[in-house]
N, C-alpha and C positions, 0 to 999 in steps of 0.2 A: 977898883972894885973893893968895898968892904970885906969884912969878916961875916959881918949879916948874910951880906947875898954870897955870898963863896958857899953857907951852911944851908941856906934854903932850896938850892939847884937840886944838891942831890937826894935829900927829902923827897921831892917831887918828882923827879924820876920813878922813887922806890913805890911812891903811888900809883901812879900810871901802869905800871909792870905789874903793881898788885891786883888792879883794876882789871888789866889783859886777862891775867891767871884766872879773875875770877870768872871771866866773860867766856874764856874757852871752856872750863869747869861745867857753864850753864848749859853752852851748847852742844858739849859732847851728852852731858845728861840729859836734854832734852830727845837727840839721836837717839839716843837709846830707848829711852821711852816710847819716840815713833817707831824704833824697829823692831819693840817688844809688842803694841800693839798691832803693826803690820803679822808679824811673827802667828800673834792670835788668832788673826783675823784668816790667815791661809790654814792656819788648825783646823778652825770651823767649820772654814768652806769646804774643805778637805773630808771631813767630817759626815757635814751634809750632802755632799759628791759621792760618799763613795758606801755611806751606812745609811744616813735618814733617806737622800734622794731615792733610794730603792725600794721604795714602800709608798704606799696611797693611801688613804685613812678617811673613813667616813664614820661619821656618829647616827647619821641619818639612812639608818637600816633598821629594818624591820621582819618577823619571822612571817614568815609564809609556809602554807601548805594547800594540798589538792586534794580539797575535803569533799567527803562523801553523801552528795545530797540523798537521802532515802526518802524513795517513790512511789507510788501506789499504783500496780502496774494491773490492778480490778478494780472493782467499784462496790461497794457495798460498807456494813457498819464494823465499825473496830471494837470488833469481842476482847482485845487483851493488850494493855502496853508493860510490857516486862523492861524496860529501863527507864529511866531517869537524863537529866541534864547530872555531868559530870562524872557519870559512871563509864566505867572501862570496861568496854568488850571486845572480845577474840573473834575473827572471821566466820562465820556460820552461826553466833549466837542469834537467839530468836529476839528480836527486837519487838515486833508487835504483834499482833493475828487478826483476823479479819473474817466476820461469819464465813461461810462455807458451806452454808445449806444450801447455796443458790447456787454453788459453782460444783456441788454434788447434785442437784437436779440435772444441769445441764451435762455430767458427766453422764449421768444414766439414759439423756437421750440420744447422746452421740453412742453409746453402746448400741441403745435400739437403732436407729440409722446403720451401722455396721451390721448388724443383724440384717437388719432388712435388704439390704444391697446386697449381700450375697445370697440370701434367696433370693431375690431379683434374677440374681444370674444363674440360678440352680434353673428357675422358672426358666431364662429362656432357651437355655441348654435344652430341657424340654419339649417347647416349644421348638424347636427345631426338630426333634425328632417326630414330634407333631403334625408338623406342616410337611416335611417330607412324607409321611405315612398317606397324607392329601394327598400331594403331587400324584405318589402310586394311583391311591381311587381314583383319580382326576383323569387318570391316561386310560383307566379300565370305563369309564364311561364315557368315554369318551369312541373308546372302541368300540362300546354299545351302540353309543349314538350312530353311529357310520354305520353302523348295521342296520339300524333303525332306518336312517336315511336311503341306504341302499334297498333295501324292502318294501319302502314306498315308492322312492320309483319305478320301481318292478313291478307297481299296484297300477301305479299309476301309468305305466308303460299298454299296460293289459287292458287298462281304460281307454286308453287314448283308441287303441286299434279296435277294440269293440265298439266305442262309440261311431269310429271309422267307418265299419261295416254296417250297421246298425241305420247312417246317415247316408249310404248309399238304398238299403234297400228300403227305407222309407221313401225315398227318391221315387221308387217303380210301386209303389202300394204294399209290398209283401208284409210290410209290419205296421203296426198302429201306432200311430202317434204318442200313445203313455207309453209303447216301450223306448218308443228312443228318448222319453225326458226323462224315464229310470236309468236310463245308458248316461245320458248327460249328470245327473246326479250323483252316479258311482265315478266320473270322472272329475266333477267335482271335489267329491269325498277324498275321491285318490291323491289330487292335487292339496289338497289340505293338509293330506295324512303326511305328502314328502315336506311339505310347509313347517307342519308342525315338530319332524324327524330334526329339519337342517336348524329348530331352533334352539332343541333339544344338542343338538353337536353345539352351535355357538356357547350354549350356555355353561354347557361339559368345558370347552375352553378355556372360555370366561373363571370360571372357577380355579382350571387349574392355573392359570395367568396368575390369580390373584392370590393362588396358595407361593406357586414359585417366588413371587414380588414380598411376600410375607417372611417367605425363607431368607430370602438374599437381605433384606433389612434386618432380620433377626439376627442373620452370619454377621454382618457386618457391625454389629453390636459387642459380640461375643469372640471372631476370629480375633487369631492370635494372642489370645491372651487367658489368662486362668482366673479362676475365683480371686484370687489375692494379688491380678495384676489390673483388672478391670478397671476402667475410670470410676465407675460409680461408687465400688469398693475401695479406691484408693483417695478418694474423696473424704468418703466415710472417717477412713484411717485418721487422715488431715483432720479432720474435726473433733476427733478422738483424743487426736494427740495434744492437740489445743483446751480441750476441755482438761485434761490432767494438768497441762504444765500451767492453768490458770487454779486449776485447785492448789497446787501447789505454791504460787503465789499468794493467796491469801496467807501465808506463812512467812513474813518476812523479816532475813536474816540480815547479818551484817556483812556486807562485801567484803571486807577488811580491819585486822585491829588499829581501835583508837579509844576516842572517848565521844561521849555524847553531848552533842552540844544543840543549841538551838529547839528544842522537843517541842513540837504544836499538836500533837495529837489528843486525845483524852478519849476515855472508854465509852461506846455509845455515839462517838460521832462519824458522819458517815462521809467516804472520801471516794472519791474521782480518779479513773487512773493518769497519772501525771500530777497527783497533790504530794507536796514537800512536807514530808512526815516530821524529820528529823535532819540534823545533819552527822555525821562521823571521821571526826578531827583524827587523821595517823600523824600520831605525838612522835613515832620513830621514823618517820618518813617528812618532817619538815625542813625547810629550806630556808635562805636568807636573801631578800633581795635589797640589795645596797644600794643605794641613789649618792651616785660616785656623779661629782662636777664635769664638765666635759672635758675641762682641762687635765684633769687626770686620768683620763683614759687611753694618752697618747701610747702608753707602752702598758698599758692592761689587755691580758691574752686568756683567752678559755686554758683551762689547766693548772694557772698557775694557783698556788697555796696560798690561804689565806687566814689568816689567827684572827679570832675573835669572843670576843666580852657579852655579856647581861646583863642589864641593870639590876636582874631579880634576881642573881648571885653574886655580880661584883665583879671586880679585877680578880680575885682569887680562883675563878674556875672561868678556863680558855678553851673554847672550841676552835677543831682545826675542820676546816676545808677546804674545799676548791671552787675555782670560778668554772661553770657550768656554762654560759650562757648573758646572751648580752638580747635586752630590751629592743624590740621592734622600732622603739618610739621615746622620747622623752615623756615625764609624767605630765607637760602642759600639752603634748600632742593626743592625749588621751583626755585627759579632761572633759566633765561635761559642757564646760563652755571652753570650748580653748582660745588662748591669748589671740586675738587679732592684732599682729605686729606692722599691719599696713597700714598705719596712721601719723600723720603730723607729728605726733607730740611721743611719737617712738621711742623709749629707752632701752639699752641691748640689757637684760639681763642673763646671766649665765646658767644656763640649764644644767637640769641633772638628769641621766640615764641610769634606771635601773638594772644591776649586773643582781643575777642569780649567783648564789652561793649553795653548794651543796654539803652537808656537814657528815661529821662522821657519826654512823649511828649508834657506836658503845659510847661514845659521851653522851649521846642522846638519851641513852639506856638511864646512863648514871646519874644525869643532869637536864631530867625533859625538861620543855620547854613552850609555850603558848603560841597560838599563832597571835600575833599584832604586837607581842614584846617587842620591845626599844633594844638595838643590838649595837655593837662598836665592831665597826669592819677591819681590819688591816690586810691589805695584797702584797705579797711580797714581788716585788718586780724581777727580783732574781730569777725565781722560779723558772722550769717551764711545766 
């Protein structure tokens, strides 16, 4: 072996080994790289596990509220609209007015009706003592009659036996034929006279039947019950009471505070009951209903707390709420045409159900708010 190759052995060695060093160098750096990213990547998750996973988030919320349609609960012309669209009124304010001369007409004849019904019942109180004061004459002529009756048969009794005797001694010659046909005439008479007695009693009867039958429908009108308990009276009342609390409606106030929105009426025009005057937005009583994916609803509960944004103030001012309430339906189950998903060419898309938010109303106070504004939802899952 030369001096050449004796020098170049170990040369190449020193490479090789430098080549290792550098190879182990690459691959412990590269370790570490993956375990710096692995490292990260359980941070995150971590992260997302145990801070972002606890919250839900939707953009696609909107304010709502349970506005006040105002109604025309008469009929007649609109003498007065005292607000506007966008003005603010308090609960009892007079919103608009409505003639009144027709609903004071009819107040003044439900007075007379009331009137009149309780004389009605004066009259038949009356009328009772009336008809009983009959019944009395009724019995005293009745006692006449009977005496009456009784006296002609007595006449007539006296006839019969004269005629009797009269009919015999015509029989042997002793009387003349005119007197026994004046015998038979006075027995005639007689019989007329009891005729006439027993129709004179029928009729005495008859009257008082018909006074009694007067009484007893009259009582039956009137028992048990007083001036002010009477059907006819209480009738009255009823109609009374309607005629006021219809005058009274032509005055119409505001149910509750808000703001005016929607205003269709104008001065002179004449309305229907049941026409939609106005409507009355409560700016301190609105609500948020979030149209949350269905997939995050898995662990959304009534109660829990919810932070939320406006587009028409920004990130800088957060309302807080709670979840209230979950949607009957998704918003395609509602729809006026809803999705027909029993077709051929079917694709799933993923619904959203509307969740109610209820806010708190001193933000509300400090930061109202419209209903159809654009809202940013957050649910916090922790919550209960």
């Amino acid at each position: 072996m030369t001096d050449a190759q004796n020098t170049t052995a170990p040369e190449t060695e020193a490479a090789e080994a430098a080549n290792d060093a550098a190879m182990k160098a690459k691959r412990k750096k590269m370790l570490s790289i993956l375990a710096l990213i692995l490292i990260v990547a359980a941070i995150i998750y971590l992260l997302w596990a145990f801070v972002f996973h606890q919250t839900v988030n939707t953009d696609n919320a909107y304010v709502g509220a349970d506005n006040a349609e105002i109604t025309s609960m008469v009929s007649g012309q609109v003498a007065d609209v005292r607000v506007s669209d966008t003005q603010a009124v308090k609960k009892g304010d007079i919103l608009a007015v409505i003639d009144d001369r027709d609903a004071k007409i009819a107040l003044s004849q439900a007075e007379a009706q009331l009137a009149k019904a309780k004389r009605q019942y004066t009259q038949s109180s009356a009328n009772s003592s009336s008809l009983t004061s009959q019944i009395l004459v009724s019995a005293d002529d009745i006692n006449s009659a009977n005496a009456q009756v009784a006296q002609a048969q007595v006449a007539l009794s006296k006839a019969q036996d004269e005629y009797k005797r009269r009919t015999q001694l015509a029989a042997s010659g002793a009387i003349s034929k005119e007197e026994l046909a004046t015998s038979l005439s006075t027995l005639n008479n007689a019989q007329a006279s009891v005729n006439v007695a027993k129709a004179g009693l029928a009729q005495a009867e008859s009257k008082r039947k018909a006074a009694q039958s007067n009484l007893d429908a009259n009582e039956a009108l009137i028992k048990g019950t007083s001036q002010d308990s009477t059907p006819d009276v209480l009738v009255a009342l009823a109609q009374l009471d309607q005629a006021k609390l219809d005058l009274q409606r032509t005055v119409i106030r505001a149910p509750l505070d808000g703001v005016v929105a929607s205003r269709t009426i104008q001065v002179g025009q004449r309305v229907a009951p049941g026409s939609v005057l106005m409507t009355v937005v409560p700016l301190t009583q609105v609500y948020v209903n979030a149209n949350f994916k269905e997939s995050q609803l898995e662990k959304v509960r009534v109660g829990q707390s919810a932070t939320l944004t406006s587009d028409l103030y920004g990130s800088g001012v957060e309302y807080h709420g709670k979840v209230v309430g979950f949607s009957g339906g998704t918003g395609a189950a509602f729809a006026l045409i809803p999705a027909q998903n029993a077709t051929g060419n079917w694709i799933k898309v993923v619904q959203r159900l509307p969740v109610r938010i209820q806010l708190d109303p001193k933000e509300l106070q400090e930061h109202p708010l419209r209903v159809g504004l654009s809202m940013d939802a957050t649910i916090d899952l922790k919550s209960k």
